[in-house]
LUMVEX-868923 format. One record per residue (C-alpha): residue in three letters; x, y, z negated. Coordinates in steps of 0.1 Angstrom, whole numbers. Example, Ala and Ser with C-alpha at 12.3 -4.5 7.8 and 13.67 -1.06 7.14 Angstrom:
% LUMVEX-868923
<rec><type>ALA</type><x>123</x><y>-45</y><z>-78</z></rec>
<rec><type>SER</type><x>137</x><y>-11</y><z>-71</z></rec>
//
This chain:
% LUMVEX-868923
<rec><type>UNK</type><x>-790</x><y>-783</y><z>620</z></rec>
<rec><type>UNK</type><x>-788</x><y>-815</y><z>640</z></rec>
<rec><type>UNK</type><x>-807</x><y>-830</y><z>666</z></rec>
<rec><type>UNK</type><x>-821</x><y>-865</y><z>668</z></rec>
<rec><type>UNK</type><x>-852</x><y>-886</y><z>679</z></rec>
<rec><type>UNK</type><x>-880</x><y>-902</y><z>661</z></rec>
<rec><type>UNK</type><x>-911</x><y>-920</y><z>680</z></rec>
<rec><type>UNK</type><x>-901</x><y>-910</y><z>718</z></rec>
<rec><type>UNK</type><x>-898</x><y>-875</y><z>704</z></rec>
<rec><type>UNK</type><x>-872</x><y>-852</y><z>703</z></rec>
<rec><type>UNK</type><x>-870</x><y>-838</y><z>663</z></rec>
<rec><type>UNK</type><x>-850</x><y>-806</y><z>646</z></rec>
<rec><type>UNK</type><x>-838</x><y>-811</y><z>616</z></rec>
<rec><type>UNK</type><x>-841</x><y>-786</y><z>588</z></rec>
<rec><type>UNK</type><x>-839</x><y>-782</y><z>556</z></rec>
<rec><type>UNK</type><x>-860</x><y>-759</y><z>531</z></rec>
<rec><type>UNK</type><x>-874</x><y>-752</y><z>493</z></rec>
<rec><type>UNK</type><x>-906</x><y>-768</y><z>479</z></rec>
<rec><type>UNK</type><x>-929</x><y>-766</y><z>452</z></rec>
<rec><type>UNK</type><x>-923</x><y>-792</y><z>426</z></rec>
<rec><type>UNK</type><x>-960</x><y>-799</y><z>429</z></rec>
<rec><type>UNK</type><x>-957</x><y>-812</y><z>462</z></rec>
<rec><type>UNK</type><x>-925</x><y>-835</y><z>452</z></rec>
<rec><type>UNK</type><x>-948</x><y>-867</y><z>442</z></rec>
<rec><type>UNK</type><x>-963</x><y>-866</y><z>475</z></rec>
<rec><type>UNK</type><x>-933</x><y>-859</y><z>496</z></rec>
<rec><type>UNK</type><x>-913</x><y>-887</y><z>478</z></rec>
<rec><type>UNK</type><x>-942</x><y>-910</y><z>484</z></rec>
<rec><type>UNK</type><x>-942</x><y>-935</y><z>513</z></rec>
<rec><type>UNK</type><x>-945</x><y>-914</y><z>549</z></rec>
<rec><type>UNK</type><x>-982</x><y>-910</y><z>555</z></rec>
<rec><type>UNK</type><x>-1003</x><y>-897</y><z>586</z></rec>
<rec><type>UNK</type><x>-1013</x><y>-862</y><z>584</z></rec>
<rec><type>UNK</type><x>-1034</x><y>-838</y><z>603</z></rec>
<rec><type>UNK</type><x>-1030</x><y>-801</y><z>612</z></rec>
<rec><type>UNK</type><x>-1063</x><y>-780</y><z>594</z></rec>
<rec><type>UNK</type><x>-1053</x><y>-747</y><z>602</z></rec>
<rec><type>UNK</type><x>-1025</x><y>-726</y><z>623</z></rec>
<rec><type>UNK</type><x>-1012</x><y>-697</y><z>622</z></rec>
<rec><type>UNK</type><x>-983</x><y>-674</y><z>632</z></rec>
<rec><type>UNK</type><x>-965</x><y>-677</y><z>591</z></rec>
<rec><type>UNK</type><x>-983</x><y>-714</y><z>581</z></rec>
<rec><type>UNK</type><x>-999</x><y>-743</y><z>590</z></rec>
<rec><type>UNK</type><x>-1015</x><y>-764</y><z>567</z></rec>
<rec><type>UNK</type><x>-1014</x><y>-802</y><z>568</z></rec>
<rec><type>UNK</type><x>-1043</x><y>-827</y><z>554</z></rec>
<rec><type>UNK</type><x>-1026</x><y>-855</y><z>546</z></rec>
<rec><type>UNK</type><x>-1045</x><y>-892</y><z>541</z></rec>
<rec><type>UNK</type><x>-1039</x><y>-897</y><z>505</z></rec>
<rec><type>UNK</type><x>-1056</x><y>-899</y><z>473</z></rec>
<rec><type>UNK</type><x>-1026</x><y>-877</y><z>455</z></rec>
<rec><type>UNK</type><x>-1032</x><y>-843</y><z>451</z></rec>
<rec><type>UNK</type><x>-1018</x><y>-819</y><z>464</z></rec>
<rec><type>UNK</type><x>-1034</x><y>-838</y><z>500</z></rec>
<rec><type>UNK</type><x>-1030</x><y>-806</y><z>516</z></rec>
<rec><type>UNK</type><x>-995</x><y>-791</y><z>524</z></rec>
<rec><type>UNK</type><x>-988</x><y>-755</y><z>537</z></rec>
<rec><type>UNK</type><x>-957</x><y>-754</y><z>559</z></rec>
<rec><type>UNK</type><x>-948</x><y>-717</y><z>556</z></rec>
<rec><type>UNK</type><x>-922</x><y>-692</y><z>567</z></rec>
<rec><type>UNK</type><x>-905</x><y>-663</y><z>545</z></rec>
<rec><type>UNK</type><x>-939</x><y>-640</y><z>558</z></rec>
<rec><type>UNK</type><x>-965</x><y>-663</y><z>547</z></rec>
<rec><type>UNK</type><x>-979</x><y>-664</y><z>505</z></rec>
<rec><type>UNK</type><x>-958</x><y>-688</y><z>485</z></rec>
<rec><type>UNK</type><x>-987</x><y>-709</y><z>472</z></rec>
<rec><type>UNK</type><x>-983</x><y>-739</y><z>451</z></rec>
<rec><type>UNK</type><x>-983</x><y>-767</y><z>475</z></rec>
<rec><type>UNK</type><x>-959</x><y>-746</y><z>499</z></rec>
<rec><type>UNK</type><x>-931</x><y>-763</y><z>518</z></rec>
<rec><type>UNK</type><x>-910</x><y>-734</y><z>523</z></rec>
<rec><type>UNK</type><x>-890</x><y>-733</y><z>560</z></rec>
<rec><type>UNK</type><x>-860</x><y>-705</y><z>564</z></rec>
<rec><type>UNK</type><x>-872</x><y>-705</y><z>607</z></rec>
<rec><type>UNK</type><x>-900</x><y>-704</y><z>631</z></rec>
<rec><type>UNK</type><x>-925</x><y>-727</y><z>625</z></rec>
<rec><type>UNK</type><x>-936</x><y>-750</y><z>656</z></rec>
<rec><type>UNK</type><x>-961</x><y>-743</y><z>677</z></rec>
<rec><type>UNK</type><x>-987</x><y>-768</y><z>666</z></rec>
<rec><type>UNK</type><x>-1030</x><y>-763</y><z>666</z></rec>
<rec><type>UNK</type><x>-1059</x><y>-777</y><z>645</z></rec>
<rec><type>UNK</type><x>-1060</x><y>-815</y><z>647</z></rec>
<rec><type>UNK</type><x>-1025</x><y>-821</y><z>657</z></rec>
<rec><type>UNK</type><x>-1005</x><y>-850</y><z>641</z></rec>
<rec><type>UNK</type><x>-983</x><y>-849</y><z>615</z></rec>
<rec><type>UNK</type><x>-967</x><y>-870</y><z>591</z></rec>
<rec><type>UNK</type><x>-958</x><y>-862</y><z>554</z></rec>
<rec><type>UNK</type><x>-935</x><y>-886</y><z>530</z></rec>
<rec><type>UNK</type><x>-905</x><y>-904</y><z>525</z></rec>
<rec><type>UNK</type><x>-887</x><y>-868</y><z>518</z></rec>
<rec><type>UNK</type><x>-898</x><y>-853</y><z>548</z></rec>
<rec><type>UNK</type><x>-925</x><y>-836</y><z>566</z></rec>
<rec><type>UNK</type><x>-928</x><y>-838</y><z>606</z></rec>
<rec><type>UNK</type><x>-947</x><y>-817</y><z>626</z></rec>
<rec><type>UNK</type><x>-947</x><y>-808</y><z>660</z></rec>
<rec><type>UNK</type><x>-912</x><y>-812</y><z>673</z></rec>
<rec><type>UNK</type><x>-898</x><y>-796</y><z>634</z></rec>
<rec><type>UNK</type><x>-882</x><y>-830</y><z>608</z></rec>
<rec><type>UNK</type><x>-886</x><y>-812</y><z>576</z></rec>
<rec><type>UNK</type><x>-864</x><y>-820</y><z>544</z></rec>
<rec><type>UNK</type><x>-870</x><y>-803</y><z>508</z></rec>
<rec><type>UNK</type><x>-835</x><y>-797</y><z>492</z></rec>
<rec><type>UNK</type><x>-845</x><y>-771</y><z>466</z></rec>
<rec><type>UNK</type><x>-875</x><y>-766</y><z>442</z></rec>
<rec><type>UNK</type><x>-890</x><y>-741</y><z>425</z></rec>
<rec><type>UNK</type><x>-915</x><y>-746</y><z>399</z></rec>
<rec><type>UNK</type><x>-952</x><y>-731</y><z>406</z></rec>
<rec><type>UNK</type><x>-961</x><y>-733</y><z>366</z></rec>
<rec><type>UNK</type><x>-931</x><y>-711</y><z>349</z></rec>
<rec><type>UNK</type><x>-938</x><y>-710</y><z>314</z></rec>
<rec><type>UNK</type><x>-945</x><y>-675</y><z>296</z></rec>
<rec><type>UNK</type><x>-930</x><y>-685</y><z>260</z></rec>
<rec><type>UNK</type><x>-946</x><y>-673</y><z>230</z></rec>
<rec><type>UNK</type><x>-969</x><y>-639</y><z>231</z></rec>
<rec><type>UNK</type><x>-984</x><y>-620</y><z>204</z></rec>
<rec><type>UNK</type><x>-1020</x><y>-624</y><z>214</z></rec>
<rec><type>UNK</type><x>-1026</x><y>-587</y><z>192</z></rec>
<rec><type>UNK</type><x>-1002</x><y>-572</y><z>221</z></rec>
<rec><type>UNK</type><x>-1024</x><y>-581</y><z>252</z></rec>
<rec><type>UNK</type><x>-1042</x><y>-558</y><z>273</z></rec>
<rec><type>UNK</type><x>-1075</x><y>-557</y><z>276</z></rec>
<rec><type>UNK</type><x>-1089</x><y>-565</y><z>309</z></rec>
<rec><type>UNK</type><x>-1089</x><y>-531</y><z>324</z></rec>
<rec><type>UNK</type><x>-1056</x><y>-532</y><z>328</z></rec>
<rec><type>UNK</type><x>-1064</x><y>-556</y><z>358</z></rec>
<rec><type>UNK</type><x>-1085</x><y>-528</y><z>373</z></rec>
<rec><type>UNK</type><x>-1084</x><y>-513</y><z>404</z></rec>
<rec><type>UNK</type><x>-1081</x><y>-545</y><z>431</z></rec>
<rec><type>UNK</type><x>-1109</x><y>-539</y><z>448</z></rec>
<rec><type>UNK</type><x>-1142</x><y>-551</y><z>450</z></rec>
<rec><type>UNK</type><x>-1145</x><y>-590</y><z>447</z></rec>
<rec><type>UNK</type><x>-1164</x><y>-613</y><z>470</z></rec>
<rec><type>UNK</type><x>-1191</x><y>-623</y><z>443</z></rec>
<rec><type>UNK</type><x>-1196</x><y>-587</y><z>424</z></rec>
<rec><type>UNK</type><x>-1223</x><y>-591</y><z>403</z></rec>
<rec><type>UNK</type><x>-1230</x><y>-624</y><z>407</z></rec>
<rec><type>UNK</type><x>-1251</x><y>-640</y><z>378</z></rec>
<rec><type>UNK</type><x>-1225</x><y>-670</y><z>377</z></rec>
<rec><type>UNK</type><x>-1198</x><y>-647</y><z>376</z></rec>
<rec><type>UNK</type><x>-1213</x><y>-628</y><z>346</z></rec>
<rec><type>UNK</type><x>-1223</x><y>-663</y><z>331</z></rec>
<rec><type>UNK</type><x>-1190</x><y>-679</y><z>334</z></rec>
<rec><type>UNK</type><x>-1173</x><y>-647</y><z>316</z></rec>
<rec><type>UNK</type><x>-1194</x><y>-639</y><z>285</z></rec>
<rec><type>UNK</type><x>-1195</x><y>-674</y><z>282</z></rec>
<rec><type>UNK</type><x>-1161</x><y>-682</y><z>283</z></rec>
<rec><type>UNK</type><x>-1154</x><y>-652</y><z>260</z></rec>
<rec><type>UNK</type><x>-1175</x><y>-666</y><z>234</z></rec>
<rec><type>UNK</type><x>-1163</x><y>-703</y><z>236</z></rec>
<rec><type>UNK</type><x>-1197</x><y>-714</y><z>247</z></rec>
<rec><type>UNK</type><x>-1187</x><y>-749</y><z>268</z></rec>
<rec><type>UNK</type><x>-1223</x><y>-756</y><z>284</z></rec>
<rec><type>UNK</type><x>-1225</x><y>-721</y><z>297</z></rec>
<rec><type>UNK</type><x>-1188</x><y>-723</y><z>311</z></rec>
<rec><type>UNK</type><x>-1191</x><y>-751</y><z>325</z></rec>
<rec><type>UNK</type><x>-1224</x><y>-746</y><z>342</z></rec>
<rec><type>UNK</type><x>-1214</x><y>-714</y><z>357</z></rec>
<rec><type>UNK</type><x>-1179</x><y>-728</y><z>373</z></rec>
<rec><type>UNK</type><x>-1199</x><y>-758</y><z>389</z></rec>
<rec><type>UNK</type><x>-1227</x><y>-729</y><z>404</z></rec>
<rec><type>UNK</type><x>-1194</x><y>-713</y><z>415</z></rec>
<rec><type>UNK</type><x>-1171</x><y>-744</y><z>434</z></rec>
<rec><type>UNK</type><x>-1171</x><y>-738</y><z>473</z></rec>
<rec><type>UNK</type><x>-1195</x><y>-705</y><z>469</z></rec>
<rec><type>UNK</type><x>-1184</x><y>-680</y><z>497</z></rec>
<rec><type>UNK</type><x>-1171</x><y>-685</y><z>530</z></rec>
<rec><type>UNK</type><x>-1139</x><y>-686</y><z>548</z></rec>
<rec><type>UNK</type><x>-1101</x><y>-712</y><z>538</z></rec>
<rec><type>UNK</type><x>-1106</x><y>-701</y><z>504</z></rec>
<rec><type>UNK</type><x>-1141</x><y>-694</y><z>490</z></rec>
<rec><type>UNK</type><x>-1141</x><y>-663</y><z>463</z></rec>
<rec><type>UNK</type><x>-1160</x><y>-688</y><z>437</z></rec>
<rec><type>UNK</type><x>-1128</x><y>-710</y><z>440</z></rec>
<rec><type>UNK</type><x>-1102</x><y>-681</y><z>435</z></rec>
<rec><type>UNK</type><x>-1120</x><y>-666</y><z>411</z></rec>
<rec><type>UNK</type><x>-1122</x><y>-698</y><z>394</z></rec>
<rec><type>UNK</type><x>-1082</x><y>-708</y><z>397</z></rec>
<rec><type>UNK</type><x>-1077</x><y>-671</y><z>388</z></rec>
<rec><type>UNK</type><x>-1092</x><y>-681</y><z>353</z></rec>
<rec><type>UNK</type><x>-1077</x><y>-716</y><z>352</z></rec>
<rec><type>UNK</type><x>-1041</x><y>-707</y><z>356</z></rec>
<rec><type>UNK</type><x>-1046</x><y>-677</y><z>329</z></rec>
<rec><type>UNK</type><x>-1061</x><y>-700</y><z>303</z></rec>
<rec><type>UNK</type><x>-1030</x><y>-724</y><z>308</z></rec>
<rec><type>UNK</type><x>-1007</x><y>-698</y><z>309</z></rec>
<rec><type>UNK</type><x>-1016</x><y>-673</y><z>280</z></rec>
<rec><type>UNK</type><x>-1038</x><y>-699</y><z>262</z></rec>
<rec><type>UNK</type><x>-1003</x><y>-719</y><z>255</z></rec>
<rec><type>UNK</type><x>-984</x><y>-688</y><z>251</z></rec>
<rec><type>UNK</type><x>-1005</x><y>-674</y><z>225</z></rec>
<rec><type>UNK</type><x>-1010</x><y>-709</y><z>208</z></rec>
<rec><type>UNK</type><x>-1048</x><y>-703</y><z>217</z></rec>
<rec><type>UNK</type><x>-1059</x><y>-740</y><z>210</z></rec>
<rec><type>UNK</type><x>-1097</x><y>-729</y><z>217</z></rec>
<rec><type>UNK</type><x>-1082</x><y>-713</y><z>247</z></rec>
<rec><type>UNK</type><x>-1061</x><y>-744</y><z>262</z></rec>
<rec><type>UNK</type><x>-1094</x><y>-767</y><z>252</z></rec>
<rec><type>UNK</type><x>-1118</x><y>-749</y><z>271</z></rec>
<rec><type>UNK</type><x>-1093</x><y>-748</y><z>303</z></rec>
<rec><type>UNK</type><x>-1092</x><y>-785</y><z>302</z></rec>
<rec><type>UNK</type><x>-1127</x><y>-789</y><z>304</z></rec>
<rec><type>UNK</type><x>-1132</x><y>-766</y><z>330</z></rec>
<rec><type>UNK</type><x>-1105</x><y>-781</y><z>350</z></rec>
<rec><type>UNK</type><x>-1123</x><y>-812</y><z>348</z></rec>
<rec><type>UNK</type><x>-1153</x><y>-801</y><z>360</z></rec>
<rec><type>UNK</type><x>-1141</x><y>-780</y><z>390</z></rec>
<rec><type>UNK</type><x>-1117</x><y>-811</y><z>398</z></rec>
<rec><type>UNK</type><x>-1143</x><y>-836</y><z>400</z></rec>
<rec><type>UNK</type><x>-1157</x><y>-838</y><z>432</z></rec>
<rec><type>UNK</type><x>-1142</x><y>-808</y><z>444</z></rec>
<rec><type>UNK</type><x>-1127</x><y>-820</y><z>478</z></rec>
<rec><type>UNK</type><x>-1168</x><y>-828</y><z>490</z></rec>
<rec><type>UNK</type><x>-1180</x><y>-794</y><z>476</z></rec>
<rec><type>UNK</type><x>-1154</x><y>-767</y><z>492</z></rec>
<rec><type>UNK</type><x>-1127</x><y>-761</y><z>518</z></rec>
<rec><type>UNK</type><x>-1098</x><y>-795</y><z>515</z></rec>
<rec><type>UNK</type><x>-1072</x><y>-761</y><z>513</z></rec>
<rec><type>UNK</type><x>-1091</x><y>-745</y><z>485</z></rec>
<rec><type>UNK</type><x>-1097</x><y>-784</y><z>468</z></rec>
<rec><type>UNK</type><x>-1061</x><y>-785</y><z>467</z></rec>
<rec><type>UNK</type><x>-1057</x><y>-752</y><z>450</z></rec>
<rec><type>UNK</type><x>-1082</x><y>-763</y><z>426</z></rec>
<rec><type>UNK</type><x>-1061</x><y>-787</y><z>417</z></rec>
<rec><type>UNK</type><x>-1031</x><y>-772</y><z>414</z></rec>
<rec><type>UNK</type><x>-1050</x><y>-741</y><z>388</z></rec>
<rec><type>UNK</type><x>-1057</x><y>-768</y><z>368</z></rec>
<rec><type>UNK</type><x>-1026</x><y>-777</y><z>362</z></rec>
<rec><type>UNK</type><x>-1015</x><y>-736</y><z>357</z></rec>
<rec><type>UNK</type><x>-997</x><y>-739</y><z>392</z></rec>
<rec><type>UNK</type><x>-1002</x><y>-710</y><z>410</z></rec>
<rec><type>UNK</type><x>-983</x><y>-686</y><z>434</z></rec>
<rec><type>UNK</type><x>-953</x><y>-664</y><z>425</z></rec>
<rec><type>UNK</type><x>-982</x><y>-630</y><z>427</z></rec>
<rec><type>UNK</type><x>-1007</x><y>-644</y><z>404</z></rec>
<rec><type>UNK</type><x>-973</x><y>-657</y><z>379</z></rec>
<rec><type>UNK</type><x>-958</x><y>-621</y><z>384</z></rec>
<rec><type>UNK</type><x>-994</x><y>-607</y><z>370</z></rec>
<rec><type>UNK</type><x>-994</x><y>-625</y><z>340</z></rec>
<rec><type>UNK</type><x>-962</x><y>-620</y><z>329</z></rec>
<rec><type>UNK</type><x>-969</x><y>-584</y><z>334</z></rec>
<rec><type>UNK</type><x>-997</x><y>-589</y><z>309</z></rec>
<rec><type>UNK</type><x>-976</x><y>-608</y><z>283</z></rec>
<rec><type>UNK</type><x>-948</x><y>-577</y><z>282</z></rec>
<rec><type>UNK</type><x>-922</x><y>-597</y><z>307</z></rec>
<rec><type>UNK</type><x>-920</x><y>-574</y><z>338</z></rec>
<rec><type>UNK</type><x>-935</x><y>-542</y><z>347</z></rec>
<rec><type>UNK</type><x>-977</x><y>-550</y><z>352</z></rec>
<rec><type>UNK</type><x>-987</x><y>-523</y><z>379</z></rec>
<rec><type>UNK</type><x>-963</x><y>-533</y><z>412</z></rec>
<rec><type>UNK</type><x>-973</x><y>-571</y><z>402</z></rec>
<rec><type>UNK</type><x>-1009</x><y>-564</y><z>406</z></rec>
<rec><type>UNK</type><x>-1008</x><y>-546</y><z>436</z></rec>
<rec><type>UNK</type><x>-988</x><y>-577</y><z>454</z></rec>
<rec><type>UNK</type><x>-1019</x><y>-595</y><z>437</z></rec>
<rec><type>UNK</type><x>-1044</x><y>-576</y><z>450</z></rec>
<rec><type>UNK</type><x>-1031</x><y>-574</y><z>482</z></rec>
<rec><type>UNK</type><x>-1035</x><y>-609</y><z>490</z></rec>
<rec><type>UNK</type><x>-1058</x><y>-617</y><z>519</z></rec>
<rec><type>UNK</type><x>-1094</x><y>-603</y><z>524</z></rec>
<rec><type>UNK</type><x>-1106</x><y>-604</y><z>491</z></rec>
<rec><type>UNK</type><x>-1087</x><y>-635</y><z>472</z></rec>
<rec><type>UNK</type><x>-1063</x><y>-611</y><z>454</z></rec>
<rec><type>UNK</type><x>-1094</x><y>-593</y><z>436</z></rec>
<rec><type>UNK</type><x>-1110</x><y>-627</y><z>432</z></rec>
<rec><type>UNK</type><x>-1082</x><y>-641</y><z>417</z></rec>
<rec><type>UNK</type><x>-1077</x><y>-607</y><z>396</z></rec>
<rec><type>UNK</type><x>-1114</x><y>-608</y><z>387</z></rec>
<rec><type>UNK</type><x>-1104</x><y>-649</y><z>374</z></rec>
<rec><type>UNK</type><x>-1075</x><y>-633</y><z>350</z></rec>
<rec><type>UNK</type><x>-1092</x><y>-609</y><z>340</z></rec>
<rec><type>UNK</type><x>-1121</x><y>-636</y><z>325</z></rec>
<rec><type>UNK</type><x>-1092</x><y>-652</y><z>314</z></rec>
<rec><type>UNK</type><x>-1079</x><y>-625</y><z>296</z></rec>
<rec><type>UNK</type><x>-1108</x><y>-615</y><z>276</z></rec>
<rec><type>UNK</type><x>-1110</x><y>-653</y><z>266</z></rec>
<rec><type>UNK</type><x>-1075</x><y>-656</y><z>256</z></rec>
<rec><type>UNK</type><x>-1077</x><y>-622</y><z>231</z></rec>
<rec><type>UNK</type><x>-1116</x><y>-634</y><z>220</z></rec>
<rec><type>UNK</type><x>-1104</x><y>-669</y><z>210</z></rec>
<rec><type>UNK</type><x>-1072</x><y>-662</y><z>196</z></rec>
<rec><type>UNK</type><x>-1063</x><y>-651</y><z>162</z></rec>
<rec><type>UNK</type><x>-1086</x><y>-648</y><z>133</z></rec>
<rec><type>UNK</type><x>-1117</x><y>-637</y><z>157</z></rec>
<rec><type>UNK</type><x>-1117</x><y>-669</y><z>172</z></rec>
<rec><type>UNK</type><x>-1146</x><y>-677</y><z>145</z></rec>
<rec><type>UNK</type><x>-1175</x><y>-694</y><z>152</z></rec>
<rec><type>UNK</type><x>-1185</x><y>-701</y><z>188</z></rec>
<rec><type>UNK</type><x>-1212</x><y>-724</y><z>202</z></rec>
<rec><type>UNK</type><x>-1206</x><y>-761</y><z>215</z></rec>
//
């Protein structure tokens, strides 16, 4: 650790692990950034770019490992909501902290090839608790219509659902990158090509003009779902449904994820799921456009 200065301000330097998503934007050309949120394990930065991820999380050991997380092996500084930052040219710089990616992980690990005959059904996902938006008509909407390869009826339930619910991140947005991430995921592992078409349009339209309908943190994570990047509980969950690790401690580090965006995200790969094993295989017949 050394010690230098940088505008009139007296910087540590560290060094940490980030998600490879973040690497275009860190490597770009240093950028102003603002603090959105603080708190004792994260901060999250909005920076003034059109890349995504244009929000950051800055998070210690304690804090969820999402997929636009620079990880920091200290104490994070003591910053508030619309304090500068800056974000680029390798770095981030925050408060009084100079902080320096030097290892990677990847937020979109792939699966490899699953039998789709050898997935669970969706109850296997029971048990997280009750979701933000039980029995809501989108919710119900976007799953039998997703199950059934019906486009127009996917699509028009995940736009009902962008930004619904309150708080950082609203439940129609984890459920939604609950779904996304799963079609990606199992859709490629099964060779589900039905699967992996109706993920891109759904990414598309939840993409779109997401950062005016929602949260900028929950934008972000949009973003990052739709490109099957996602954080290590939600990965952990769906390798326990393709046979690679034990399923029942995964899903209880899922479900135990904030308020409710652990079951919202279950309740997403669970819709996911059902699509997967409905469009795979020789009852993927038919559908409607």
């Amino acid at each position: 650790m050394t010690v230098g200065t940088h505008a009139r301000r007296v910087r540590t330097h560290v060094t940490g692990a980030a998600s490879a998503a973040v690497r275009p934007v860190l490597e770009s050309p240093r950028r102003p950034a603002r603090v959105l949120a603080a708190f004792p394990a994260g901060v999250y930065l909005e920076i003034r770019t059109e890349l995504e991820p244009s929000v950051i999380a800055v998070v210690t050991g304690a804090a969820t490992r999402l997929p636009n997380a620079v990880l920091l092996a200290g104490t994070l500084p003591r910053v508030t909501m619309g304090d500068e930052a800056f974000v680029g040219d390798g770095s981030v710089d925050l408060g009084g902290l100079s902080l320096r990616a030097r290892r990677w992980w990847d937020p979109a690990p792939p699966l490899g090839e699953v039998d789709p005959a050898a997935l669970p059904p969706p109850s296997a996902l029971a048990g997280c608790g009750e979701p933000g938006l039980a029995g809501n008509d989108a919710i119900e909407l976007l799953a039998a219509s997703c199950a059934s390869g019906w486009l127009l009826g996917a699509v028009t339930a995940a736009e009902r659902l962008v930004g619904l619910g309150p708080g950082l991140t609203p439940s129609g947005d984890d459920v939604l990158a609950g779904l996304l991430v799963t079609l990606r995921h199992l859709g490629r592992a099964t060779g589900a090509a039905r699967a992996l078409d109706l993920a891109g349009w759904l990414a598309a339209t939840v993409t779109f003009d997401a950062r005016t309908r929602t949260t900028p943190i929950s934008a972000t994570l949009l973003h990052c779902a739709a490109r099957g990047e996602s954080c290590p509980e939600v990965i952990a969950a769906l390798r326990g449904l393709a046979g690679r690790q034990p399923l029942e401690p995964a899903l209880r580090r899922l479900c135990g994820l904030g308020h409710t965006s652990g079951a919202d995200l279950a309740q997403g790969v669970a819709i996911g799921l059902e699509t997967v094993r409905a469009l795979s295989g020789p009852a993927a017949r038919g559908g409607r456009g």
